[in-house]
C-alpha positions in Angstrom: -9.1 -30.4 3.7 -10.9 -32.0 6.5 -13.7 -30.0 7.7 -14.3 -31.6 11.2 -11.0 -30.1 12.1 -11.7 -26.4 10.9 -10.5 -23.9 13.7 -12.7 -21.1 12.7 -16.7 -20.4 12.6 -17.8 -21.2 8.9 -20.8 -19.4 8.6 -22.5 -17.1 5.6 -20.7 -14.0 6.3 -20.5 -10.3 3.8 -17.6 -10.1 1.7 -15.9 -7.3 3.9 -17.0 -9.3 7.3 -14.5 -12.3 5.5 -11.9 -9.4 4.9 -12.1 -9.1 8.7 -11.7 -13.1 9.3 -8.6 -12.7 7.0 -7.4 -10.0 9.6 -8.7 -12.4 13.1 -6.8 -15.5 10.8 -3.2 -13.4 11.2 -3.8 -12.6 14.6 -4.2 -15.9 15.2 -1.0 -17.4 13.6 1.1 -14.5 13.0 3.9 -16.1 14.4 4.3 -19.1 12.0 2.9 -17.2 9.6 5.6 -13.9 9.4 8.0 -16.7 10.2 8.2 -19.0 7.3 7.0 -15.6 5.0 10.4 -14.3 6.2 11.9 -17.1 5.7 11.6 -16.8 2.2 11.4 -13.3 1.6 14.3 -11.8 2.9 16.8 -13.8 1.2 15.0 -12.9 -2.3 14.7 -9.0 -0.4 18.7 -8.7 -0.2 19.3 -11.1 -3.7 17.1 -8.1 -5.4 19.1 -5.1 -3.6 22.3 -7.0 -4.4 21.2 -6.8 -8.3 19.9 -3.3 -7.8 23.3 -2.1 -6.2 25.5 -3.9 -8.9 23.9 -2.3 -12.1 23.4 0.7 -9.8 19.7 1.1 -11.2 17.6 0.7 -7.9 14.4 0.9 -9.3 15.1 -2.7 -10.8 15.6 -3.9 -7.2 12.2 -2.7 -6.6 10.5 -3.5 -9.5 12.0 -7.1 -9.4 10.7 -7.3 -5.5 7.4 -6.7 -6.5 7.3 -8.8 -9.5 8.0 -12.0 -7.1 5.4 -11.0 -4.9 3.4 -14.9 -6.1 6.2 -16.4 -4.7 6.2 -14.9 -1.1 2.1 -15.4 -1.4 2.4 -19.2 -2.1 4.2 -19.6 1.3 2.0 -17.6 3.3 -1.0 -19.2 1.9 0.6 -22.6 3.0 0.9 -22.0 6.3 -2.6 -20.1 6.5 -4.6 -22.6 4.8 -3.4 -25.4 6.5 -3.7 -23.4 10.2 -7.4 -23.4 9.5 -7.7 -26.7 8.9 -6.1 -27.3 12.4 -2.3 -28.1 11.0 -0.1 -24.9 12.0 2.6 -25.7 10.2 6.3 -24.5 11.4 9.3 -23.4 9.5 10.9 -26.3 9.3 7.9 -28.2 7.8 7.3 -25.0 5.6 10.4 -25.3 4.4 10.1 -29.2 4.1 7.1 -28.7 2.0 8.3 -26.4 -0.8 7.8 -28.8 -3.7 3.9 -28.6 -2.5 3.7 -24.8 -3.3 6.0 -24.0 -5.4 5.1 -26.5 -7.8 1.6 -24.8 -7.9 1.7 -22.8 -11.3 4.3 -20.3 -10.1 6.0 -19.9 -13.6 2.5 -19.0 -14.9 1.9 -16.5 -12.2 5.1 -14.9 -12.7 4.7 -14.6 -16.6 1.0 -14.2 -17.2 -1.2 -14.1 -14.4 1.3 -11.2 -12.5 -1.7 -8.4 -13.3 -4.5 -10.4 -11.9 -6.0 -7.6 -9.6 -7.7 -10.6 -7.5 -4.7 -12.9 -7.2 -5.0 -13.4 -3.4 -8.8 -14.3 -4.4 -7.9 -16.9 -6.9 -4.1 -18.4 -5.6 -6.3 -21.2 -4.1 -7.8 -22.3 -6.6 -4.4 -23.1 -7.9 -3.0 -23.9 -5.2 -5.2 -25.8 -3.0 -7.3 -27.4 -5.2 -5.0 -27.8 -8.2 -7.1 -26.6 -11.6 -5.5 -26.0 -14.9 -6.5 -24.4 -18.1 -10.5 -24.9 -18.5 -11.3 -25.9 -15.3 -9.4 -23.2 -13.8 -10.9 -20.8 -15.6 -14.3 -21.9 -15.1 -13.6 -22.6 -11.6 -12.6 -18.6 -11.0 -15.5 -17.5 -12.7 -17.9 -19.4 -10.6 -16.4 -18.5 -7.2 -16.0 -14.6 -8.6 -19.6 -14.1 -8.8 -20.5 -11.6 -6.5 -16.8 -11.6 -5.1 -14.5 -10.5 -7.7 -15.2 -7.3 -7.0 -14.4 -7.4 -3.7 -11.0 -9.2 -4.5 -10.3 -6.2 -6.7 -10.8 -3.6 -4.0 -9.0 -5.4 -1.6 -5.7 -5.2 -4.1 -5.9 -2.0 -4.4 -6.8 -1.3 -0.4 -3.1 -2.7 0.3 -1.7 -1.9 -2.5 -2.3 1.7 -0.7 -1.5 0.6 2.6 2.2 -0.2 1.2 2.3 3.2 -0.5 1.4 4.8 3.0 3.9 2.9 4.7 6.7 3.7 2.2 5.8 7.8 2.2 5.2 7.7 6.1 8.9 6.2 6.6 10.4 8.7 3.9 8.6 11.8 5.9 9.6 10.4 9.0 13.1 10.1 8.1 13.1 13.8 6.8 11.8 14.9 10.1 14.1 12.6 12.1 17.2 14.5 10.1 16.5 18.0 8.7 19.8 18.5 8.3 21.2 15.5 6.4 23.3 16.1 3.2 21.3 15.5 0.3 23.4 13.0 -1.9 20.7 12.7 -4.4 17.5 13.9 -6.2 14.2 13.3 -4.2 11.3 10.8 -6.2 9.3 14.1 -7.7 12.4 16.5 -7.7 13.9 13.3 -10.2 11.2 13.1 -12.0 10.1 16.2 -12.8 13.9 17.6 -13.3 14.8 14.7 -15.7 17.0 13.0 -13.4 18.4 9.2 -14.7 16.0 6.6 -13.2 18.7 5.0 -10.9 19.0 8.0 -9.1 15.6 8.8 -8.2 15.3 5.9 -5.6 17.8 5.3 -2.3 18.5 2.6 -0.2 16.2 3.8 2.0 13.5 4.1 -0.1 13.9 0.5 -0.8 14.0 -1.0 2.6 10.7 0.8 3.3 9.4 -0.5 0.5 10.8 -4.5 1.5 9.5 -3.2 5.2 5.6 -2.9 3.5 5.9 -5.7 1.1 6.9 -7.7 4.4 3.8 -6.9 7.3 1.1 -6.0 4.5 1.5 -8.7 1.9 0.3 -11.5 4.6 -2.4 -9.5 5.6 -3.2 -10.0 1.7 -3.1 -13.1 1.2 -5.1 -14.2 4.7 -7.7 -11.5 3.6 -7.8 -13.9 -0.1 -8.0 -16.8 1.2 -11.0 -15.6 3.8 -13.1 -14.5 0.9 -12.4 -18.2 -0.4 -13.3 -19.9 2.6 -16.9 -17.7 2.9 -17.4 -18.4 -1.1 -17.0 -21.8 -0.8 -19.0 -22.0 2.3 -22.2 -20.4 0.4 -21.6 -22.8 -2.7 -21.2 -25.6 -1.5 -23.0 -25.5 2.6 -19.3 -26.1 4.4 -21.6 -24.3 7.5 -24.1 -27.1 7.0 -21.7 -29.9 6.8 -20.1 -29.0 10.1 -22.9 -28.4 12.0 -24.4 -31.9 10.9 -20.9 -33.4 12.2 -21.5 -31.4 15.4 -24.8 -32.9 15.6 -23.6 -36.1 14.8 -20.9 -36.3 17.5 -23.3 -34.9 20.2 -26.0 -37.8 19.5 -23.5 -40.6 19.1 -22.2 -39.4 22.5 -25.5 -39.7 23.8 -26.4 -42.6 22.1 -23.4 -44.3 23.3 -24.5 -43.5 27.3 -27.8 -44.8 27.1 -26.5 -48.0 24.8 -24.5 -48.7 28.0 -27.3 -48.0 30.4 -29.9 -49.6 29.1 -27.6 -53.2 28.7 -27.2 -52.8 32.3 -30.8 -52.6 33.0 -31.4 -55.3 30.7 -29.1 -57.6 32.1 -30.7 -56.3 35.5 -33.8 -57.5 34.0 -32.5 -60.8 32.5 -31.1 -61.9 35.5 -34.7 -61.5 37.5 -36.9 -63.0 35.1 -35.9 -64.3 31.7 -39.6 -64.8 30.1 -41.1 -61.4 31.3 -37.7 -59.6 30.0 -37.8 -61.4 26.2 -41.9 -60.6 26.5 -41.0 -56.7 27.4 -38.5 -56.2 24.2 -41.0 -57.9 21.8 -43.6 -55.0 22.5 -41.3 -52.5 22.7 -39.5 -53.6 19.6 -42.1 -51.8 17.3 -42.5 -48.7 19.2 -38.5 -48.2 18.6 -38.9 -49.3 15.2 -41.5 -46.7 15.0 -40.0 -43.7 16.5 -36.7 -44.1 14.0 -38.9 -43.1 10.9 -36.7 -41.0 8.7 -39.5 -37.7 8.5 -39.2 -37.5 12.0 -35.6 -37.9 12.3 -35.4 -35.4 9.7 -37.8 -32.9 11.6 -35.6 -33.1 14.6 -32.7 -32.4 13.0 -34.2 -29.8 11.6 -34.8 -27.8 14.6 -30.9 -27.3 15.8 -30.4 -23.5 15.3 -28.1 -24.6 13.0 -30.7 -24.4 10.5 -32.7 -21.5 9.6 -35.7 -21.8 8.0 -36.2 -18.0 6.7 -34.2 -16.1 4.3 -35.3 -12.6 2.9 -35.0 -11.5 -0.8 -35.8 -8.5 -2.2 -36.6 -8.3 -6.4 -38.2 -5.8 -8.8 -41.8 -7.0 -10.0 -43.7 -5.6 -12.6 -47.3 -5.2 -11.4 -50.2 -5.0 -13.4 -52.7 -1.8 -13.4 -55.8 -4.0 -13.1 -54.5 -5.4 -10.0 -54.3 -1.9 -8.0 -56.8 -1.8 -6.2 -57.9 1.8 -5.3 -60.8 1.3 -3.3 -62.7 4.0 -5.6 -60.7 7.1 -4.6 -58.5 9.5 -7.0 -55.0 9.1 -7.0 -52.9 11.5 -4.5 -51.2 14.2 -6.9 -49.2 15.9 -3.8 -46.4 14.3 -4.5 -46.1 15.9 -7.9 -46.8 19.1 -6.6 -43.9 19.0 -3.4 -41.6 17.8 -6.2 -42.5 21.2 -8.5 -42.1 23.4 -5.1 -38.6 21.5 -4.5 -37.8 22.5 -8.3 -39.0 26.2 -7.9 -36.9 26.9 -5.0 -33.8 25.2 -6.8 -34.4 27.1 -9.4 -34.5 30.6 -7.4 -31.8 29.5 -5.2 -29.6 28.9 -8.5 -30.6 32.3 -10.0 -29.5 34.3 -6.5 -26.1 32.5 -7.2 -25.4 33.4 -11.2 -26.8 37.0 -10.4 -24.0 37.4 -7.7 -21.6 35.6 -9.7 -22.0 38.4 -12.3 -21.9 41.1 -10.2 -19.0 39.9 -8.9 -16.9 39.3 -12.4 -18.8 42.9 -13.4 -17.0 44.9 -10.0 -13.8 43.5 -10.9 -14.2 43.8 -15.0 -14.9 47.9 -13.6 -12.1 47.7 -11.4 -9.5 46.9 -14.5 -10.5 49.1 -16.7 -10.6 52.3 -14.4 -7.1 54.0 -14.5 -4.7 53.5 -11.9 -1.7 55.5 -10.5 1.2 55.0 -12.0 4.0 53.1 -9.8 7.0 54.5 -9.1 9.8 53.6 -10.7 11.9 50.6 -9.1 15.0 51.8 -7.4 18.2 50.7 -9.2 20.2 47.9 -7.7 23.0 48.5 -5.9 25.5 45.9 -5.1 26.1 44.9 -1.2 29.4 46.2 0.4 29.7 42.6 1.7 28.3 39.5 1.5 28.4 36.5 4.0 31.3 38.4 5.8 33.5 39.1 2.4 33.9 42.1 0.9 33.0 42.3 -3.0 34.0 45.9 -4.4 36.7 45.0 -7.0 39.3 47.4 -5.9 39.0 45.2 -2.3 40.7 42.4 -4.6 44.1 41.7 -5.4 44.9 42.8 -9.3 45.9 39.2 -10.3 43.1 36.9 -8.3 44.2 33.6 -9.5 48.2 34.3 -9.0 47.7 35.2 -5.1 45.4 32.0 -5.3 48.5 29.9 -7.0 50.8 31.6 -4.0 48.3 30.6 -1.2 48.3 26.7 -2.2 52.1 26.8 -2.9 52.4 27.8 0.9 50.1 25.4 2.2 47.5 27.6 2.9 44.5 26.1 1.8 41.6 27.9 3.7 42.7 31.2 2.9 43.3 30.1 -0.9 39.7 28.6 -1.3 38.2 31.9 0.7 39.8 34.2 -1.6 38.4 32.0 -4.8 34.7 32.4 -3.3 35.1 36.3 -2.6 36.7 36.4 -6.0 33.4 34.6 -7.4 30.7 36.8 -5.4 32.4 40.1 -6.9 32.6 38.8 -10.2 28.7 37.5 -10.1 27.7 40.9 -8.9 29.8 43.0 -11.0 30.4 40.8 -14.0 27.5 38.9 -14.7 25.1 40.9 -13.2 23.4 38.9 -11.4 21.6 40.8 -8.3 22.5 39.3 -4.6 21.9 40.9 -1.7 23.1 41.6 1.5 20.1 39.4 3.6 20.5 36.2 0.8 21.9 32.8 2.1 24.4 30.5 0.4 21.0 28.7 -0.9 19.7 31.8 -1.9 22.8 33.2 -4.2 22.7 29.3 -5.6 19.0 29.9 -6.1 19.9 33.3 -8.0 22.5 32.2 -10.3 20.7 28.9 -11.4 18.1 31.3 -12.4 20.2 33.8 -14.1 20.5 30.9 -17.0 24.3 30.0 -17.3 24.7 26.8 -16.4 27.9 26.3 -16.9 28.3 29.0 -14.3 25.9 27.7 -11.8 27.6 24.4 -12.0 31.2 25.8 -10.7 29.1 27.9 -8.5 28.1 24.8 -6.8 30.7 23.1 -6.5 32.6 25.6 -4.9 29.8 26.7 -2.8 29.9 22.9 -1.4 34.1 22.9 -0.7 34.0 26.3 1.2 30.8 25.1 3.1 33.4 21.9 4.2 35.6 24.3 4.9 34.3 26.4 6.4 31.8 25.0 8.9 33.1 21.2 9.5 36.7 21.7 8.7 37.6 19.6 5.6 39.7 21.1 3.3 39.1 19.8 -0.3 42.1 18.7 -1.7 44.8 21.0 -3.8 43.8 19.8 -7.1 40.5 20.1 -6.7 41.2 23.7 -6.1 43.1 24.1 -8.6 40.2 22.9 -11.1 38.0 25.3 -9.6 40.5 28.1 -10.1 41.1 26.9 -13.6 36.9 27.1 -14.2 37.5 31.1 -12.0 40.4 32.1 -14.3 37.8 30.9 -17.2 34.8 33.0 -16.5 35.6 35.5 -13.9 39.2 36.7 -15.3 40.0 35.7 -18.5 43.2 38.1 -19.0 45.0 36.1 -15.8 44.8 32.8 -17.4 48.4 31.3 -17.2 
């Protein structure tokens, strides 16, 4: 690392102001930087959704994606580190370079060090400056000193930006289509409802995930590497360093100019008169000599602003109690006394608030045990005439349901067939199984009622037959003949046992 070429300010700055350098560093060199990060994260992105789809068990595509994530930090921290040090490196020379950072402990990382809640914090120190074992240790522990922390809280900052990003695209998709089929379980309904793991996530869960990993995890590692930079900068006086190269330059420019200037006037002089010209650098000689003493070379230099010369500090001191000096008056007891009044009026304020607490709970305790009117009696149920358009009193059915079924499919007539099964099914609910629809319910709202009723058997076949006359029905795709013949198997089972065939 060559600090005369460092393309950003290295001053002392507050461990969230280097957060915000991290931030400034990927608006800088986004370009490079999402372009070799890309580079190699996509292809690992689809490799993982290609192992997710083929054991059909997406949550291992995500988990897997996530698990790499020191592999897609290694290349971002390449091209960073190296961008500040004024080499932007491109793809090609990313690419190029692989051996340099993937040769960087990545095994380690992957096996051990993947639950390291400061890994963007620490990846240079394995990284850029190479430590192992011991040193490395030691090495973290010294730059984590009044950093970790921050390290820590920057994880879990974009660890909840990615979680935001994934909910925001699954509630935007919902919104976008309120009226998509729902193939599967949501995350909660699966995971509350006992749903197989596999199940609970989609493909579209997972590209959103990929989508965060891919424009936060950057962000990360620049943020890292930042805190790094301003660590390093307080151990070890990088600001100093470049600011004495700055000076350096600026001098030996000057001192270059008047090198050249005065050899012309000398050789001015030389050419005019010899003698007095030799005599004239003799005196001056020691009046040179003299002004090149280090102390004052050293007090010059020290008054670029480069160089403060105050710094304020703040510590607890015990102080002794002979040296207070009171100047002969008593000590000031008002203090005590506002502090007392301050309790008092606590005190009565918290009194006003339990006594109206307990009138409260004694109103309503008084309310429960006075007697109340008795209610009247709930009306008995009485089946709808109809439902959904379909009429549902049994004598509107033919005798032998599943025969005039049989005879509907035999003559092609599917629609008819499957609409007969579901009026068949609604009278039998109602009238068999007592379960209570009504007249204003929905499709939902009978499924609702007949999952609740217990009999899940029932509620499965209800489903499913719900789901082929609502194909039916509404977008015109007839289910095909055997599967109405299973469902009128499953009606003949539970609805009409005595017309079995």
């Amino acid at each position: 690392m060559q600090l005369a070429n460092v393309a950003v300010a290295l001053r002392p700055r507050s461990a969230w102001e280097s957060v915000d350098l991290g931030l400034g560093m990927l608006q800088q060199w986004w370009r490079p930087l999402y372009a070799s990060f890309g580079a190699v994260f996509l292809p690992v992105a689809a490799a993982c959704l290609c192992i997710g789809w083929y054991s059909e068990q997406l949550w291992l595509a995500m988990l897997l994606l996530w698990w790499l994530k020191p592999l897609y930090d290694r290349v971002a921290l390449h091209v960073v580190s190296r961008a500040v040090f004024g080499e932007v490196s491109g793809l090609r020379s990313t690419l190029a370079q692989a051996r340099e950072w993937l040769g960087t402990g990545l095994i380690g990382a992957l096996l051990l060090g993947r639950i390291d809640m400061a890994r963007s914090f620490h990846l240079p120190v394995t990284q850029l400056e190479g430590q192992r074992g011991r040193n490395r240790r030691a090495r973290r522990s010294l730059l984590g000193r009044r950093t970790h922390g921050y390290a820590v809280w920057l994880t879990v900052a974009c660890l909840h930006f990615e979680a935001v990003f994934v909910w925001s695209a699954d509630m935007l998709g919902g919104l976008l289509l309120p009226a998509k089929a729902q193939v599967g379980a949501t995350f909660w309904e699966g995971l509350f409802d006992g749903a197989e793991m596999g199940n609970v996530f989609s493909i579209s869960d997972y590209l959103a995930y990929a989508a965060a990993v891919l424009l936060v995890e950057p962000l990360y590692v620049a943020a890292g590497f930042a805190l790094y930079l301003n660590r390093r900068t307080l151990l070890e006086g990088w600001d100093l360093e470049v600011a004495l190269r700055r000076i350096a330059e600026q001098r030996s420019g000057a001192a270059r100019g008047i090198a050249v200037a005065a050899v012309a006037l000398l050789a001015t002089a030389l050419l005019a008169l010899a003698p007095a010209g030799q005599a004239q650098a003799q005196a001056q000689s020691p009046t040179v000599n003299a002004a090149k003493s280090p102390r004052a070379e050293i007090a010059e230099v020290l008054k670029d602003p480069a160089f403060p010369h105050t710094r304020e500090t703040t510590r607890w001191q015990r102080r002794a109690s002979d040296a207070i000096d009171t100047g002969g008056k008593t000590r000031d007891w008002t203090w005590l006394r506002a502090l007392g009044y301050a309790f008092a009026k606590f005190s009565e304020v918290a009194l006003w608030i339990a006594a109206a607490v307990l009138v409260a709970f004694a109103l309503w305790w008084a309310a429960r045990m006075m007697p109340r009117a008795p209610l009247p009696p709930r009306a008995s149920y009485r089946p709808p005439p109809s439902l959904f358009g379909m009429e549902l009193a049994p004598e509107s059915l033919p005798d032998d349901v599943p025969g005039e079924v049989r005879a509907l499919l035999a003559a092609g007539r599917v629609r008819e067939a499957l609409g007969l099964l579901y009026r068949g099914t609604l009278s039998g609910l109602v009238h068999g199984h007592g379960i209570e629809l009504l007249a204003s319910d929905t499709e939902g709202d009978a499924l609702a009622r007949v999952r609740a009723h217990g009999e899940a058997a029932t509620a499965q076949y209800f489903d499913v037959l719900v789901v082929h006359w609502q194909s039916a029905a509404y977008a015109r795709r007839l289910p095909a003949s055997g599967d109405v013949e299973r469902l009128l198997a499953a009606y003949a089972e539970r609805f009409a046992p005595g017309d079995k065939a």
